[in-house]
N, C-alpha and C positions, 0 to 999 in steps of 0.2 A: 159570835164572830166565826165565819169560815174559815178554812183554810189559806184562802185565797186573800180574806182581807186581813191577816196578820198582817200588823206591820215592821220594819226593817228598821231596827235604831242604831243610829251611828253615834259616838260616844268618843269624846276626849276627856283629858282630865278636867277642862274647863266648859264641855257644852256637849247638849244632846241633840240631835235632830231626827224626825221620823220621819221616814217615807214610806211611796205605798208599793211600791215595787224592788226587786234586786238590783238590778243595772242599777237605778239615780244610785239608792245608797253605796252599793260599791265604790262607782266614780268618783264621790261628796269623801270617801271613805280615800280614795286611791290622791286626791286633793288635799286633804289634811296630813297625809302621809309624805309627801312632797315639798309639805309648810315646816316640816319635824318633827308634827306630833303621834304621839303614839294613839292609834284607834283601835275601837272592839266595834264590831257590827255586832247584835244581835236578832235572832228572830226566833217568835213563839217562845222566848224567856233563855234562849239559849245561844252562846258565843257561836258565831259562824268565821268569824272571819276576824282576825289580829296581824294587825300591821303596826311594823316599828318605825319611828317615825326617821324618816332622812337628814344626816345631816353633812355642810358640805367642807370637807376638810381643804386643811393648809397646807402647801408642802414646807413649809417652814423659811424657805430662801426669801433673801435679802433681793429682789430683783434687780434694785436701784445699783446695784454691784456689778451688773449684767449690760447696761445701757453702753450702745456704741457712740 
């Protein structure tokens, strides 16, 4: 295997997927990241790229107290 056909694995705690260029897995990567999950890319056996996954908070207010 070349250089070139290493491939780009995206990794959550629950699923793997491989791709064969950087851009898809980033994107697949920058997507799950969005969903809240925590991701690792790897490529050639080695972590490139760790993202924590998003999540969307409360401000805690009661809004129904706010209604005119």
């Amino acid at each position: 295997m070349t250089n070139s056909d290493s491939p780009w694995i995206v990794e959550t705690a629950e699923d793997h997927e491989v791709y064969s260029n950087q851009g898809k897995a980033i994107g697949v990567a920058e997507d799950f990241q969005l969903k809240g999950k925590d991701v690792c890319v790897y490529h050639k056996g080695e972590i490139k790229h760790k993202f924590a996954g998003y999540t969307q908070g409360t401000l805690g207010l009661n809004y129904d107290r706010f209604s005119v």
